[in-house]
N, C-alpha and C positions, 0 to 999 in steps of 0.2 A: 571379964577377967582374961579370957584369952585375947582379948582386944588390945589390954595393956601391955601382955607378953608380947605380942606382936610388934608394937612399938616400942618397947623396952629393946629388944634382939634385934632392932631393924635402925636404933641409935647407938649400938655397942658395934653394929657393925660398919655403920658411918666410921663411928668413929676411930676402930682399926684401920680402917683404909685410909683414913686423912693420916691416923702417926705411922704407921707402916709406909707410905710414902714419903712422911717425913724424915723418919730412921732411914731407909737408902739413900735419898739426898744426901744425908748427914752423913753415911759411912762411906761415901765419896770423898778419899782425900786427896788433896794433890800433892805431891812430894816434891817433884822440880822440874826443869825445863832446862836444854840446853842448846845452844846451837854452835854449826861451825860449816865448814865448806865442805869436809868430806870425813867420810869412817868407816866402819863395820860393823857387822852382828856378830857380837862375841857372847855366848851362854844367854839365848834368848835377852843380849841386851845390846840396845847403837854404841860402839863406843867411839870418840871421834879421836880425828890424829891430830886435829888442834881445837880447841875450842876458843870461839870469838862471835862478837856482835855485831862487828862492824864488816862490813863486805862491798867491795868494789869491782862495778864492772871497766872494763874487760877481764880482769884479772880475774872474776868471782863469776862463771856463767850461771852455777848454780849454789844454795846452802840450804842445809839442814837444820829441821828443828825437831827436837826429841823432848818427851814427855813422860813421866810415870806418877802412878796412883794410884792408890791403893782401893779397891773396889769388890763388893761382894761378890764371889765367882757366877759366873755363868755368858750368857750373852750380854754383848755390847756393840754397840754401833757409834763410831766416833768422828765428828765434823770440824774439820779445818775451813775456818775464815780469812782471808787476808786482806787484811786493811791497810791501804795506802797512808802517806804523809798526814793526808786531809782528813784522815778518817771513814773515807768511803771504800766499802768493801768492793775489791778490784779480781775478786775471782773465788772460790769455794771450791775446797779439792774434794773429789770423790768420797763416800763415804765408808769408812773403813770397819766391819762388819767381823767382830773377832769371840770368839768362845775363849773361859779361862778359865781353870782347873783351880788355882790358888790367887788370891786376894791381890797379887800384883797383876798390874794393868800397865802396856807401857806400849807406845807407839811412837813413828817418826814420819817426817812430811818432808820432801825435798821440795825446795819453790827454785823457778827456773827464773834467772835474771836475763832482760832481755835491753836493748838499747831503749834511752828515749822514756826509763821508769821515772820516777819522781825520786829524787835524793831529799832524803830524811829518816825520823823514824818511822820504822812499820812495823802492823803487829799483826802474829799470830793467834789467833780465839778459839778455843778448841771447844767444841760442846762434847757433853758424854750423857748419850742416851736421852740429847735433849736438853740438857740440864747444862749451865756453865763447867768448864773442867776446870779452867785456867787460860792464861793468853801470855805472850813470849813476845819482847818485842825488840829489834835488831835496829842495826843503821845500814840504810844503802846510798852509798854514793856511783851517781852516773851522768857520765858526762849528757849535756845539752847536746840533742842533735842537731847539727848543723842546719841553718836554714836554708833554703833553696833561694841563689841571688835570686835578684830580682831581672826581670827581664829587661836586655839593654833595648831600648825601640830607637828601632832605627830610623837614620834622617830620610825624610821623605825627598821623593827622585825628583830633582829639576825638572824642567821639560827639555833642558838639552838633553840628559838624562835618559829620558822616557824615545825621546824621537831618535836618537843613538840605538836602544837598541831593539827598535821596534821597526827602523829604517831596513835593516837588513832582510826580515822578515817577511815586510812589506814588500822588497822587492822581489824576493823567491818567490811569493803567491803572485802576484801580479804576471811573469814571467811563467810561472804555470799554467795563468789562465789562458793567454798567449794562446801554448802551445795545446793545447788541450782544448779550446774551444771549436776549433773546425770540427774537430771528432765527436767531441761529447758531448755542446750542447745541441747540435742540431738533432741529433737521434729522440734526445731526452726531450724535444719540444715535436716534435712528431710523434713521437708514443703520447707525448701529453695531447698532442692533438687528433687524435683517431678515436679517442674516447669520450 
């Protein structure tokens, strides 16, 4: 008999913890998302001075994307993904570690636009405590960076060319040698010769 209590109390408690993780999943809601180039925190909330989705560099070096939902108080730990045009995730901000008193839950992620991005859509993926939150997703346009020409190769030298300006060259050393050998190389062949 105590055997069956045992496993009676040890499948009640399964099974709390399978709907108990169910129910906070579930009382994750998401409410909206928004974005734009710039704003403030007005009453613990981003409020932007324009809101838009589309963003162009140079004129856009950076934008914001803002978040709220509703969530059971306590700790939370919140991850930003960002996904390029292709859908290949191109960087993961920091992860943003917050306590909350009341059931709203709200964060913002500023992405830094840099030359040379991929133009298209892209999208933000937020997880909350691991679990999907929501994802936002904007347009960037940016211009093609320029390609580096291509190397002009140069015409190779004639041999008037080569003997032009190798002639001149050839006659300073030669005229050095001139003068310089009475002196330098008989010593250099007498030290070489004593040893």
């Amino acid at each position: 008999m105590v055997r069956m209590h045992t496993v009676i109390a040890g499948a009640l408690a399964a099974l709390f913890l399978f709907t108990s993780s169910q129910a906070w999943a579930s009382s994750l809601r998401f409410v909206k998302s928004q974005a734009g180039p710039s704003g403030r925190i007005v009453d613990n909330r981003f409020v932007f001075d324009e809101l838009r989705n589309r963003f162009v560099f140079p004129q856009d070096k950076s934008l914001t994307v803002y978040f709220e939902w509703e969530a059971p108080p306590g700790n939370h730990t919140l991850s930003a993904l960002w996904k390029d045009p292709d859908g290949r995730v191109v960087t993961i901000s920091p992860d943003v570690k917050m306590e909350t008193k009341t059931s709203e839950l709200h964060a913002y992620w500023v992405f830094e636009v840099a030359a040379g991005m991929l133009s298209g859509v892209w999208t933000v993926e937020v997880r909350v405590d691991g679990e999907p939150g929501g994802s936002h997703s904007f347009e960037l346009i940016s211009p093609e960076l320029a390609k580096p020409a291509a190397p002009v190769s140069a015409k190779p030298p004639s041999l008037d060319d080569i003997y032009q300006s190798t002639a001149a060259r050839w006659f300073g050393f030669t005229s050095w040698i001139k003068r310089t050998a009475a002196s330098t190389f008989p010593s250099a062949l007498y030290l070489h010769k004593t040893r």
